[in-house]
C-alpha positions in Angstrom: -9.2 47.0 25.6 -9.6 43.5 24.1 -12.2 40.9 26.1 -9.9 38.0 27.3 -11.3 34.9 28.6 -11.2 34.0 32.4 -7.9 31.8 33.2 -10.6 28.8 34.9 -12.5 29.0 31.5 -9.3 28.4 29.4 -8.3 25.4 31.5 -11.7 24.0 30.9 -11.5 24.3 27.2 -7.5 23.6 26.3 -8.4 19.5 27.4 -11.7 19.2 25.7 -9.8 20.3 22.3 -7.0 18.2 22.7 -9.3 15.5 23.9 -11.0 15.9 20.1 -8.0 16.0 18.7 -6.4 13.2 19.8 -9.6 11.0 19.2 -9.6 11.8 15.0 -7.0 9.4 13.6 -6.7 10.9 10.7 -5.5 14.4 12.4 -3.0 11.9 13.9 -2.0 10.6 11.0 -1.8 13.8 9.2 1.1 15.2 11.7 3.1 12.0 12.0 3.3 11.5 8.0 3.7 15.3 7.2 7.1 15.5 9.9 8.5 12.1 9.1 9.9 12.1 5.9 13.9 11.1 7.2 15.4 7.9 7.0 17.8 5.9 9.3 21.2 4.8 7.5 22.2 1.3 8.1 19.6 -0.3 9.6 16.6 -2.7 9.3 14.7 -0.3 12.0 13.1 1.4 8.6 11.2 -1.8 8.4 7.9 -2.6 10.7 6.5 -5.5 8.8 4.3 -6.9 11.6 2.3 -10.1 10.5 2.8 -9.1 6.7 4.1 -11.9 4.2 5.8 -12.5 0.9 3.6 -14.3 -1.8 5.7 -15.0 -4.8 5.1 -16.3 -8.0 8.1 -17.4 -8.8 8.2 -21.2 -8.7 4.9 -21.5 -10.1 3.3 -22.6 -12.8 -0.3 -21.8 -14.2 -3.4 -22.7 -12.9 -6.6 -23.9 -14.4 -8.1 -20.4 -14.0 -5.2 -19.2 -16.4 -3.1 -17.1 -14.3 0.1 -18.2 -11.9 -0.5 -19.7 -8.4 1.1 -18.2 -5.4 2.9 -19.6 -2.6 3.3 -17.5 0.8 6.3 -16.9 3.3 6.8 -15.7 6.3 9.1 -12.9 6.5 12.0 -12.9 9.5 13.7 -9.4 9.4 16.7 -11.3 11.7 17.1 -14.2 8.9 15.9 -12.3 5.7 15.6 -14.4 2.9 18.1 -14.9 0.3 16.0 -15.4 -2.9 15.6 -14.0 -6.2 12.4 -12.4 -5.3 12.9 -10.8 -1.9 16.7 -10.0 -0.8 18.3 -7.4 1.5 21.2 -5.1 0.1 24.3 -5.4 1.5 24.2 -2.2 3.4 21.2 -3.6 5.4 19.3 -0.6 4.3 16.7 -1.8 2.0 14.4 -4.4 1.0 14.0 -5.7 -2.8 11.4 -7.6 -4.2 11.7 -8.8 -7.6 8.7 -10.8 -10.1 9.3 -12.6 -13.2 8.6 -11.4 -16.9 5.4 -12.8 -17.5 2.3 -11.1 -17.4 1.1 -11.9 -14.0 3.9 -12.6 -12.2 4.6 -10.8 -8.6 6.2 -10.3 -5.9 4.1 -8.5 -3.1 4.0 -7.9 0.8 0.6 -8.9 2.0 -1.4 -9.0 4.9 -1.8 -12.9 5.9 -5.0 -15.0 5.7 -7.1 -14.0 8.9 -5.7 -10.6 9.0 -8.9 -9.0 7.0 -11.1 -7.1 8.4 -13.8 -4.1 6.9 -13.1 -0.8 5.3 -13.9 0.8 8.8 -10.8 -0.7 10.9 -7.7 1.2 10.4 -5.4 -0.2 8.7 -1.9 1.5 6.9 1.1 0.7 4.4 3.6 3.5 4.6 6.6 2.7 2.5 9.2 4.7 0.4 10.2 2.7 -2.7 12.0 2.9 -5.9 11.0 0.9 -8.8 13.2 -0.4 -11.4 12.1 -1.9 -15.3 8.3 -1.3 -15.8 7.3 -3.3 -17.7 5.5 -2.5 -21.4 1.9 -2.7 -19.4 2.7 -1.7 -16.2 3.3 -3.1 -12.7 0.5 -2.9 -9.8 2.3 -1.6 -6.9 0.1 -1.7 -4.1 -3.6 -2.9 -3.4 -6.7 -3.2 -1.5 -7.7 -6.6 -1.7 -10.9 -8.9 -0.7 -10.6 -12.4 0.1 -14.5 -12.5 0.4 -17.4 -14.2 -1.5 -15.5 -17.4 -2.5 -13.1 -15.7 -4.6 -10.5 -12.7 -4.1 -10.4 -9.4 -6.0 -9.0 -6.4 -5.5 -11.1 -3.3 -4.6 -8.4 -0.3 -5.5 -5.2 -1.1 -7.2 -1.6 1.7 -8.1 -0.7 1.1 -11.5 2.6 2.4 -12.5 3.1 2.4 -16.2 6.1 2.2 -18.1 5.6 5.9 -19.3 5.9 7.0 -16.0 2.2 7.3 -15.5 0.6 6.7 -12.2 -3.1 5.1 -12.3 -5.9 4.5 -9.6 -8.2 1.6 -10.2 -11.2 1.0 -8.7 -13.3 -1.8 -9.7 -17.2 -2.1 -9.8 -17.8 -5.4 -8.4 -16.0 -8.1 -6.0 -16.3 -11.0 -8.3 -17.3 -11.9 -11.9 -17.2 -9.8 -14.8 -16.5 -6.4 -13.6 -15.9 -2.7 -14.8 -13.4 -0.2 -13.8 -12.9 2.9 -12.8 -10.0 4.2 -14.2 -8.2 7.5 -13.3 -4.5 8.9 -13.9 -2.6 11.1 -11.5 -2.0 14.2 -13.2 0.9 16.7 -12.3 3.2 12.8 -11.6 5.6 11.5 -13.7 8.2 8.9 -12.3 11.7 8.3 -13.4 13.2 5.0 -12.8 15.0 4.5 -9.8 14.3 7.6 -8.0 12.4 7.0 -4.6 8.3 7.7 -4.0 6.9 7.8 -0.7 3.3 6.1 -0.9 1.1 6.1 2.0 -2.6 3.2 1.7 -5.2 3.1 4.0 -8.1 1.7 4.9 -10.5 3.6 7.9 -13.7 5.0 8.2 -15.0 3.2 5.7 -12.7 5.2 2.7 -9.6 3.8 1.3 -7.3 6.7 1.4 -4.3 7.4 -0.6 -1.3 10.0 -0.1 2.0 10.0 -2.6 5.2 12.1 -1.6 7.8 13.2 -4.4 10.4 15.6 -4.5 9.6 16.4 -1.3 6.0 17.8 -1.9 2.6 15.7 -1.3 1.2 15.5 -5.2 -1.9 13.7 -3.8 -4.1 13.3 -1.2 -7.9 11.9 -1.7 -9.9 9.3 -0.8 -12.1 6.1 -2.4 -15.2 5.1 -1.7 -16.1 1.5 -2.4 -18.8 0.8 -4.9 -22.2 -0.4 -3.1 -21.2 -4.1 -4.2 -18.5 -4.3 -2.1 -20.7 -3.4 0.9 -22.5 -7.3 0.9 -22.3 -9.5 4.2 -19.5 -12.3 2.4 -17.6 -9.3 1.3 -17.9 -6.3 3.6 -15.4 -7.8 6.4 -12.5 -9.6 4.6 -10.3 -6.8 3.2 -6.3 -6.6 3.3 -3.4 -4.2 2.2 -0.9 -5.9 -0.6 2.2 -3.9 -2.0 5.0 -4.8 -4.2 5.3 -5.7 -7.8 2.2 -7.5 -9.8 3.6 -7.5 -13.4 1.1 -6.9 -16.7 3.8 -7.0 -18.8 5.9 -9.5 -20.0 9.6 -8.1 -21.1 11.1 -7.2 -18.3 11.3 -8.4 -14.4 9.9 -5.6 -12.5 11.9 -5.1 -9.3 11.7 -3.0 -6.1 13.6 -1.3 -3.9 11.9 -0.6 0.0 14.1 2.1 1.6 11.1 2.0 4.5 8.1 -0.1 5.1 5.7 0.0 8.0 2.6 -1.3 8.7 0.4 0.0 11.2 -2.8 -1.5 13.3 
């Protein structure tokens, strides 16, 4: 006969494991983005945009550093607004957002000054996109960025290329002249117009990335940020950016958010 436990030791045991379990985030996180993959029809409820913005290039000319100034909106899901470079489809189902041809351009959901805050506080995009004319040098689609140290660079950036290409960048150091680290996802190649789930965050110290397609997770790893980016006047002013950040300049790279959500 088999040894079974005592009922009373059971009891004791069943709320300490759940009690673990409940504590590690990213077990959390694990079970809520493996089970919700479906999306609600007709509806703005897709989209949990918190305290995001828009910051657009689009009206801008070039500043003296050589690249296109920015301006920042808030965003209104009740009054969305009706411009070329963020819109809402008739059907009140998705979110565009649309930069110009020139290299630099964009059009990107970002978290507002004030909203930064280290590697180790959670932070997570979640969106399921389609992207439209990539442009001859690709598009950055989504971002860690650093508003530290006088300056602003980004830490990890998602390079979609226009050969379908995915690529991770991770650069060495938070201002100046920097290397990068370079890598591109293998087994992915995306066709135009058909929808990728994307998952960024930012917790524990790791910047962690997850992509969805055809209904199978093709990657799920994790970053770790180079010993530069671990300085007092950089360490705590990180943010999440996503959208399009053009590095081309033939076509006007455009988005399409089926589902957007930040969490805190």
């Amino acid at each position: 006969m088999k040894n079974k436990l005592p009922l009373k030791i059971l009891l004791l045991i069943v709320p300490f494991i759940l009690a673990n379990c409940s504590a590690d985030q990213s077990l959390v996180d694990i079970t809520d983005e493996l089970t919700d993959t479906t999306l609600i029809s007709g509806s703005l409820s897709n989209f949990d945009l918190g305290d995001l913005q828009i910051e657009e290039s689009w009206y801008t000319t070039i500043n003296n550093s050589g690249t296109y100034s920015t301006t920042s909106h808030d965003i209104d899901l009740s009054n969305t607004i009706d411009e070329e470079y963020f819109y809402e489809n008739s059907a009140g189902t998705q979110l565009n957002l649309k930069c110009k041809a020139e290299n630099g351009r964009r059009a990107e959901f970002k978290e507002p000054t004030g909203g930064e805050g280290p590697l180790t506080e959670y932070r997570k995009i979640d969106f399921t996109a389609a992207y439209y004319n990539i442009p001859k040098n690709g598009v950055t689609i989504a971002q860690v960025h650093n508003r530290g140290d006088g300056g602003g660079k980004p830490l990890f950036r998602l390079e979609l290329e226009a050969n379908g290409t995915l690529k991770t960048v991770l650069r060495d150091l938070p201002n100046g002249t920097s290397t990068t680290n370079t890598n591109i996802i293998h087994n992915f190649i995306y066709d135009e117009g058909s929808s990728i789930r994307i998952i960024l965050k930012k917790y524990n110290d790791l910047i962690y990335l997850k992509i969805r397609q055809n209904n199978s997770w093709i990657i799920n790893t994790t970053f770790e940020a180079p010993d530069a980016w671990n300085e007092n006047d950089v360490k705590d002013y990180y943010y999440l950016k996503a959208g399009v950040y053009t590095e081309g300049d033939d076509v006007q790279a455009r988005v399409k958010y089926k589902k957007f959500k930040i969490s805190y």
